[in-house]
mmCIF file of the N, C-alpha and C atoms, coordinates in Angstrom:
data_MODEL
# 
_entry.id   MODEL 
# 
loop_
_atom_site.group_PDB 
_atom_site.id 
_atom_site.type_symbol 
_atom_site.label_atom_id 
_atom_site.label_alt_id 
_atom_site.label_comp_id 
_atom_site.label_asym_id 
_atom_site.label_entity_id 
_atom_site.label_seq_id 
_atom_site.pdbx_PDB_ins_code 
_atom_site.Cartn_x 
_atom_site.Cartn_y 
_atom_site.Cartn_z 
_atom_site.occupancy 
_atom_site.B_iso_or_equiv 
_atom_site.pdbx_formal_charge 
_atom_site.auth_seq_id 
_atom_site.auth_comp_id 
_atom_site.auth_asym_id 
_atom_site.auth_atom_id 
_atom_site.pdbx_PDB_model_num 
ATOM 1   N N  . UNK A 1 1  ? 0.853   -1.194  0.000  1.00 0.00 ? 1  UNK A N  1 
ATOM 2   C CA . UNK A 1 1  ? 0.000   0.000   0.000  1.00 0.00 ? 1  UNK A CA 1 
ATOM 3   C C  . UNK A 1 1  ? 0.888   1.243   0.000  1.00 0.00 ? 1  UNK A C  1 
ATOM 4   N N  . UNK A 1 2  ? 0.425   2.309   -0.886 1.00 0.00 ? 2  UNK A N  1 
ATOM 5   C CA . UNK A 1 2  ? 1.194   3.503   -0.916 1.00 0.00 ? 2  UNK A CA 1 
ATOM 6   C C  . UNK A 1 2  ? 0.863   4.352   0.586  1.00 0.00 ? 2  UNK A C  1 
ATOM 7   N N  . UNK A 1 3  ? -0.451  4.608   0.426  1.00 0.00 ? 3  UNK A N  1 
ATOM 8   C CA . UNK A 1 3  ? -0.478  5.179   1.599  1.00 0.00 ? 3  UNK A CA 1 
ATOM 9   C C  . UNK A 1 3  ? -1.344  4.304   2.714  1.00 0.00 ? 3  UNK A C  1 
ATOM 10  N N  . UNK A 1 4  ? -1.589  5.175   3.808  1.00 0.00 ? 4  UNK A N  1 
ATOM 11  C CA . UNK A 1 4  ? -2.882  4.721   4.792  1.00 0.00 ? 4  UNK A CA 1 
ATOM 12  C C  . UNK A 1 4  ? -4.022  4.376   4.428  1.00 0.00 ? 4  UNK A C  1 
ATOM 13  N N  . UNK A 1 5  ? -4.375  5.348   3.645  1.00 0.00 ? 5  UNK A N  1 
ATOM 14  C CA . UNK A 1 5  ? -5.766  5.672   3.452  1.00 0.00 ? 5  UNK A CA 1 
ATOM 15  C C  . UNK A 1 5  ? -6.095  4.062   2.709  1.00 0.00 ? 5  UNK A C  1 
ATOM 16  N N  . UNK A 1 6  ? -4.871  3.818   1.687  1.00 0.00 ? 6  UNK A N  1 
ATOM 17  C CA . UNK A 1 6  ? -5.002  2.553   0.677  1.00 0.00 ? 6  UNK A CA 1 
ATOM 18  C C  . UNK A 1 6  ? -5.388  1.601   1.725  1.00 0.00 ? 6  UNK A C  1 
ATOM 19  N N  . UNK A 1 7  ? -4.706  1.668   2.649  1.00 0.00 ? 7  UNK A N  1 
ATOM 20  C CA . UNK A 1 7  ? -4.472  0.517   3.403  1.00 0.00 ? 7  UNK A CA 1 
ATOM 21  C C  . UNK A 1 7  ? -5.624  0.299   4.275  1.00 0.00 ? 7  UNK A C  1 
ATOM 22  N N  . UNK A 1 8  ? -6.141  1.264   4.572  1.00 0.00 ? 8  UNK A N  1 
ATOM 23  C CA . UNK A 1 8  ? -7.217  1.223   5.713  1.00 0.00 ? 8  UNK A CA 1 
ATOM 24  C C  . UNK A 1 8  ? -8.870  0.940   4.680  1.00 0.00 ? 8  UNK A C  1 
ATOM 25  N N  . UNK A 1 9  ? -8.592  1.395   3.502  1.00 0.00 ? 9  UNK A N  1 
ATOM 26  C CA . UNK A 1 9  ? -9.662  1.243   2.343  1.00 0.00 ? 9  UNK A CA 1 
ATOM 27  C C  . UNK A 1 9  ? -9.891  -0.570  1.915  1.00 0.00 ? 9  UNK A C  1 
ATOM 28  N N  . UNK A 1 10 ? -8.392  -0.705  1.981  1.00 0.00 ? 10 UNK A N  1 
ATOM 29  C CA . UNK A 1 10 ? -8.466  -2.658  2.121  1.00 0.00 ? 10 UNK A CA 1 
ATOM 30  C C  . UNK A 1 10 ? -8.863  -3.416  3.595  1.00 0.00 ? 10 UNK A C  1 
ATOM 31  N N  . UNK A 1 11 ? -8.711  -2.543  4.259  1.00 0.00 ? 11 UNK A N  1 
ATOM 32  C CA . UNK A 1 11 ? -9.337  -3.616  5.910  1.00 0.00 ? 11 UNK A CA 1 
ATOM 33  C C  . UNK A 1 11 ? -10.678 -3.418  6.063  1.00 0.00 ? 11 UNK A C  1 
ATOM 34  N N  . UNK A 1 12 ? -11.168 -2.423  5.819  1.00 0.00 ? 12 UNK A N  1 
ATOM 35  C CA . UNK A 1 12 ? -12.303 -1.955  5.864  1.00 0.00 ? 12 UNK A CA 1 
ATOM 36  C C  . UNK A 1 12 ? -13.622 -2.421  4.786  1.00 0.00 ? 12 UNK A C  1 
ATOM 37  N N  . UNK A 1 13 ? -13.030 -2.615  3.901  1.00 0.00 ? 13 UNK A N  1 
ATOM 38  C CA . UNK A 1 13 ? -13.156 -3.856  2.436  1.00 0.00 ? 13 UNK A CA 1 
ATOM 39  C C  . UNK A 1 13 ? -13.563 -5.370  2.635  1.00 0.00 ? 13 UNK A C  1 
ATOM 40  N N  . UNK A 1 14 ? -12.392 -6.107  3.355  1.00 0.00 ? 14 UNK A N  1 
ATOM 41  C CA . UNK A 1 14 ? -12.046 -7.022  4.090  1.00 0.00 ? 14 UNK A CA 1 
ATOM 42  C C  . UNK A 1 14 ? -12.904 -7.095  5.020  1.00 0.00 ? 14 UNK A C  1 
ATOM 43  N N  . UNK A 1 15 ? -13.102 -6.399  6.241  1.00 0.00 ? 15 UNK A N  1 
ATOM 44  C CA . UNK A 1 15 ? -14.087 -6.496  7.658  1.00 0.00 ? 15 UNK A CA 1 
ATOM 45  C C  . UNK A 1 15 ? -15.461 -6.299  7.000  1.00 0.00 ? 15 UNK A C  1 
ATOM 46  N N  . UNK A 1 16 ? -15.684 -5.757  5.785  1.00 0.00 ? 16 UNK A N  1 
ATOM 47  C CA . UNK A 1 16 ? -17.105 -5.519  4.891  1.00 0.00 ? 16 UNK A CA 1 
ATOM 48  C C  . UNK A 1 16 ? -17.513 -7.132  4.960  1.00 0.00 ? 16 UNK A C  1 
ATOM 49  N N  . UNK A 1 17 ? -16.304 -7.562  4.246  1.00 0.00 ? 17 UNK A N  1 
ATOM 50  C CA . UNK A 1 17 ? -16.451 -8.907  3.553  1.00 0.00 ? 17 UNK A CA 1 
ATOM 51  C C  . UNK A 1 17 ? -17.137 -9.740  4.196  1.00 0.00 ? 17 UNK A C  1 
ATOM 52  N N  . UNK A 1 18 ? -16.673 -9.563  5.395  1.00 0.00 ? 18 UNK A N  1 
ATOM 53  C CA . UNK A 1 18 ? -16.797 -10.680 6.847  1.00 0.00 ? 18 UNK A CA 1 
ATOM 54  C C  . UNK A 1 18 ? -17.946 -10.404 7.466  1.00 0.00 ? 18 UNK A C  1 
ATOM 55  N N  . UNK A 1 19 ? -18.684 -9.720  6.871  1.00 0.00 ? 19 UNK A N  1 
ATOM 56  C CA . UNK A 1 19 ? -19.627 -9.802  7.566  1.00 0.00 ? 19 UNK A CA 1 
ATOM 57  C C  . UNK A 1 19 ? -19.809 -8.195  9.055  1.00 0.00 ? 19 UNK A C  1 
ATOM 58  N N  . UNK A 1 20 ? -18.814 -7.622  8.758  1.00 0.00 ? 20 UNK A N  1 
ATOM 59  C CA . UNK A 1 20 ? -18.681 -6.722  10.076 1.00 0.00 ? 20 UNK A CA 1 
ATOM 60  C C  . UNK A 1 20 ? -18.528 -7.317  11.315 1.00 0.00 ? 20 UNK A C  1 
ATOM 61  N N  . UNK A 1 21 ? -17.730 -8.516  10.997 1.00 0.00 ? 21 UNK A N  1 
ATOM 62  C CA . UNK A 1 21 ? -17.484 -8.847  12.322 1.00 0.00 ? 21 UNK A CA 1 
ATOM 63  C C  . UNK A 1 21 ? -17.168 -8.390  13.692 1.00 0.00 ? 21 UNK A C  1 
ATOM 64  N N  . UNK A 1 22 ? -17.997 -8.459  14.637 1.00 0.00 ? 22 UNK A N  1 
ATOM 65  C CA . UNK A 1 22 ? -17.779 -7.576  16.211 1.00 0.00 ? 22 UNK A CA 1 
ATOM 66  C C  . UNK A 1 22 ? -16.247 -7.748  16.501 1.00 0.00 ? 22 UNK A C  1 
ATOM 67  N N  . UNK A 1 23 ? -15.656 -9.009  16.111 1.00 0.00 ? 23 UNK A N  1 
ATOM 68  C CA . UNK A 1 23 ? -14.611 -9.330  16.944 1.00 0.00 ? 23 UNK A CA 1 
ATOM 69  C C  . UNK A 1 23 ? -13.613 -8.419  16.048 1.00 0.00 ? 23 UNK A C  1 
ATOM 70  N N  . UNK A 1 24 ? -13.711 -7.766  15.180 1.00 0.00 ? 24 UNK A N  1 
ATOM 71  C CA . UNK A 1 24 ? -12.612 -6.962  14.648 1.00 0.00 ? 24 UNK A CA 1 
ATOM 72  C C  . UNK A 1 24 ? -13.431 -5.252  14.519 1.00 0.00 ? 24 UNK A C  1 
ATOM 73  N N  . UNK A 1 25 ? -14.451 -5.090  15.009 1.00 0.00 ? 25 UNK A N  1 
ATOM 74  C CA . UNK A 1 25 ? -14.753 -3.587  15.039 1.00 0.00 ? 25 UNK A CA 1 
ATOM 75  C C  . UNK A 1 25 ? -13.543 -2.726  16.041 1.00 0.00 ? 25 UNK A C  1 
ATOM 76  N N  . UNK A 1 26 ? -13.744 -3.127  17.297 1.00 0.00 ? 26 UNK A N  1 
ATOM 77  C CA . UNK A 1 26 ? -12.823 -2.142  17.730 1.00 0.00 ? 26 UNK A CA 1 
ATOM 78  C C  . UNK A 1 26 ? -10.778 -2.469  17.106 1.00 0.00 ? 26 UNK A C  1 
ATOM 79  N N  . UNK A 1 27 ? -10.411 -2.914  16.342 1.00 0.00 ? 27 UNK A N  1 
ATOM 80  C CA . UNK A 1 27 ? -9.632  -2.868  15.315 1.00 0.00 ? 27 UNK A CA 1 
ATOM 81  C C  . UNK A 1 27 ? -9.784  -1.608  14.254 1.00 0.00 ? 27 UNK A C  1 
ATOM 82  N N  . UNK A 1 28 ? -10.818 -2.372  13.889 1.00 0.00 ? 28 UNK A N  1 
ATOM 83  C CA . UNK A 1 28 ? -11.132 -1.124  12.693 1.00 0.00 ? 28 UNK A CA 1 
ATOM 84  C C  . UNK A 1 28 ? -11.247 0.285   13.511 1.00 0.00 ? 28 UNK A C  1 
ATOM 85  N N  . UNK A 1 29 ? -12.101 0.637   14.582 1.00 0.00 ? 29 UNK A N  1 
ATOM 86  C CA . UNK A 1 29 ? -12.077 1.770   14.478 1.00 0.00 ? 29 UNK A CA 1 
ATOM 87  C C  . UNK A 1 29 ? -10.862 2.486   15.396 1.00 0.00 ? 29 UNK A C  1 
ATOM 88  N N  . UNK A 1 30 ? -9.912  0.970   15.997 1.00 0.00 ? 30 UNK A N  1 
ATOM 89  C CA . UNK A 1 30 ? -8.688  1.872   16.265 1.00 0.00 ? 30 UNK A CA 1 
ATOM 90  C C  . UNK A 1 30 ? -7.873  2.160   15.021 1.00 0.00 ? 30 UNK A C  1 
ATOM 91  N N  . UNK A 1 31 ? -7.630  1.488   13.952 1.00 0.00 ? 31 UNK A N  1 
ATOM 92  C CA . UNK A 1 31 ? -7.195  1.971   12.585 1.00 0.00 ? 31 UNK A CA 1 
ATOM 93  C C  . UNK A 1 31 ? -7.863  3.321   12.460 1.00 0.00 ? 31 UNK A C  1 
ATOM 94  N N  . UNK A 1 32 ? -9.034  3.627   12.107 1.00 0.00 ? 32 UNK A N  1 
ATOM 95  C CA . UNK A 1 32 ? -9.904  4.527   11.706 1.00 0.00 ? 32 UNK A CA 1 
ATOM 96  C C  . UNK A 1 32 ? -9.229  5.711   12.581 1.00 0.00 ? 32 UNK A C  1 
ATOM 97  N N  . UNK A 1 33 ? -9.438  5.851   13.561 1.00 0.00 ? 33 UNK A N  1 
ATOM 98  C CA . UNK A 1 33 ? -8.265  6.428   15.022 1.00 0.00 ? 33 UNK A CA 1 
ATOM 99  C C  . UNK A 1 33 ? -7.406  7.184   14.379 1.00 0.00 ? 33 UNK A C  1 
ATOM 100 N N  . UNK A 1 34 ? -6.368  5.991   13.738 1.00 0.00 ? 34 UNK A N  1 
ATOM 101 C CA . UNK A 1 34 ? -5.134  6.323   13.756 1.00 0.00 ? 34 UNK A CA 1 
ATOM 102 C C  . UNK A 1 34 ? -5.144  7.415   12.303 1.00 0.00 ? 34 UNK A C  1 
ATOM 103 N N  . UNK A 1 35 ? -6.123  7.044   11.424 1.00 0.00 ? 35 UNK A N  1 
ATOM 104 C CA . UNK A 1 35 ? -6.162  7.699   10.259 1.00 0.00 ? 35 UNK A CA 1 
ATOM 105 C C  . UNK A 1 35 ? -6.547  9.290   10.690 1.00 0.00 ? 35 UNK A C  1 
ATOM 106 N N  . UNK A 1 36 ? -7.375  9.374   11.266 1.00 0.00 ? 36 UNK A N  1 
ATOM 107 C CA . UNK A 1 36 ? -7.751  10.577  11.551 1.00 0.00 ? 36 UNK A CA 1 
ATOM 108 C C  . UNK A 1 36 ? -6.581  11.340  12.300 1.00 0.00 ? 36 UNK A C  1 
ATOM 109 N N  . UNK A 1 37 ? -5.849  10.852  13.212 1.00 0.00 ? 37 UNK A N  1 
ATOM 110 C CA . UNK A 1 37 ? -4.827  11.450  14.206 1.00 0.00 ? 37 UNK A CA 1 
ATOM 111 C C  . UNK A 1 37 ? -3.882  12.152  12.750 1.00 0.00 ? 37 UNK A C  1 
ATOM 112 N N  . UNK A 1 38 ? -3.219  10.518  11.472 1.00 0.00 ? 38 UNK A N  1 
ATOM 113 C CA . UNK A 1 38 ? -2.606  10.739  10.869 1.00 0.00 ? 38 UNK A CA 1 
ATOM 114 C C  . UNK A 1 38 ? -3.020  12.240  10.097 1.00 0.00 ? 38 UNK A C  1 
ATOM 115 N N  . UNK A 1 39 ? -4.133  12.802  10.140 1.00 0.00 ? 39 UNK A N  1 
ATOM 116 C CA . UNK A 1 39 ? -4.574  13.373  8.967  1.00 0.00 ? 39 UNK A CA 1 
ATOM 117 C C  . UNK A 1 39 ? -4.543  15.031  9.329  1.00 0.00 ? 39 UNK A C  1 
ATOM 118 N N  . UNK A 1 40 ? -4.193  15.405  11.046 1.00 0.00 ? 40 UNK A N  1 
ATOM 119 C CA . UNK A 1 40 ? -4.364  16.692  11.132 1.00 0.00 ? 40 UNK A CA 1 
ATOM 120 C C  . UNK A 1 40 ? -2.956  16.903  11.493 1.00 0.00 ? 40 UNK A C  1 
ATOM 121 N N  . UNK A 1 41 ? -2.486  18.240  10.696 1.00 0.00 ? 41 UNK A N  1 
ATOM 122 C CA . UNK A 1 41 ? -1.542  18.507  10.740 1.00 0.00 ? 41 UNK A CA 1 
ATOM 123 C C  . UNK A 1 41 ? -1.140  19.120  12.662 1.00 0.00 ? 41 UNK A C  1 
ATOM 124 N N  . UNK A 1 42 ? 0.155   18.834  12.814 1.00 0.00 ? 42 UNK A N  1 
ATOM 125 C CA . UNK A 1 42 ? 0.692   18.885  14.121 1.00 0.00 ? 42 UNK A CA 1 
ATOM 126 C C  . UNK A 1 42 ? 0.760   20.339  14.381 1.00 0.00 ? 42 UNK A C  1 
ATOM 127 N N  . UNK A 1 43 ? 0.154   21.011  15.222 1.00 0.00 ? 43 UNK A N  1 
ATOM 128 C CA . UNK A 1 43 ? 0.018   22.539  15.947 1.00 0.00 ? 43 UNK A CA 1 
ATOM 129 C C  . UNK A 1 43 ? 1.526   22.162  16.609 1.00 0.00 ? 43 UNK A C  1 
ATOM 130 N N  . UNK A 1 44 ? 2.024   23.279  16.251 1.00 0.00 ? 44 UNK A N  1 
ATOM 131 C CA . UNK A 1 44 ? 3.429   23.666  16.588 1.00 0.00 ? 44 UNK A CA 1 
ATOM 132 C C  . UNK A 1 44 ? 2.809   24.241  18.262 1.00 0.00 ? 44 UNK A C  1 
ATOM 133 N N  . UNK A 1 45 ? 4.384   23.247  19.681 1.00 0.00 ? 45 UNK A N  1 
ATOM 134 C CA . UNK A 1 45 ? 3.990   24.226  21.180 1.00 0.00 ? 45 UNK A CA 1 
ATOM 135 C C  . UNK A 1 45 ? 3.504   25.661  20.762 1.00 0.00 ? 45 UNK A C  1 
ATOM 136 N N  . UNK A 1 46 ? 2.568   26.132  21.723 1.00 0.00 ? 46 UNK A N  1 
ATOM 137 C CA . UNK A 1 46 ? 1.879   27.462  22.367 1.00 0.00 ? 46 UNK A CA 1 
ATOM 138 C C  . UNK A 1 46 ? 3.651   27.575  22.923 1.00 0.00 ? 46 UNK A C  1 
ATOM 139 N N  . UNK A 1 47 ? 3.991   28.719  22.265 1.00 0.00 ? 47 UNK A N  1 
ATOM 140 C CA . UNK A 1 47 ? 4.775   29.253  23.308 1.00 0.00 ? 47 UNK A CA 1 
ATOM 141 C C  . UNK A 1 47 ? 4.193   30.973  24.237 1.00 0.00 ? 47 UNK A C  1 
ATOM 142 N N  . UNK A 1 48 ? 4.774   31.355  25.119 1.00 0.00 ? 48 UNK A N  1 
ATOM 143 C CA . UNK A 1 48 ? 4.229   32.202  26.238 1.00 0.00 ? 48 UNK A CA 1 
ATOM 144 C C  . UNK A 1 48 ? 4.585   32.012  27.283 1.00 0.00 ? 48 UNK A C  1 
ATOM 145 N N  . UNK A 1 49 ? 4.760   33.081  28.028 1.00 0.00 ? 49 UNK A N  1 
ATOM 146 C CA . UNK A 1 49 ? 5.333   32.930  29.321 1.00 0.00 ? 49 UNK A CA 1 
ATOM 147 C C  . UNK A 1 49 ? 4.325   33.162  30.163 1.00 0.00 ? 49 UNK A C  1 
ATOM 148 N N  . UNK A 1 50 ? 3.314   31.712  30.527 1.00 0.00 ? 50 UNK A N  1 
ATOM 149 C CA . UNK A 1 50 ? 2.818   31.350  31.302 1.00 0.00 ? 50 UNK A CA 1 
ATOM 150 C C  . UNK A 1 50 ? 3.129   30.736  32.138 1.00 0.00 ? 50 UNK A C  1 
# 
């Protein structure tokens, strides 16, 4: 897979396949998780002299 998105588009494909199996939902939506985390760019520290 080139990227995530490919990759998470094939498990998600796959867990379709199966029926939505319970025993792999919280899988998927820790993948799903990780895609979203992957997807927002990183806020540079608040700096301030607090």
């Amino acid at each position: 897979f080139e990227t995530y998105e490919q990759f998470l588009q094939f498990a998600r494909e796959q867990w379709e396949a199966a029926g939505k199996d319970d025993k792999y939902r919280p899988a998927m939506e820790f993948l799903e998780s990780l895609a979203h985390v992957e997807v927002q760019p990183i806020s540079p520290p608040k700096s301030g002299g607090h």
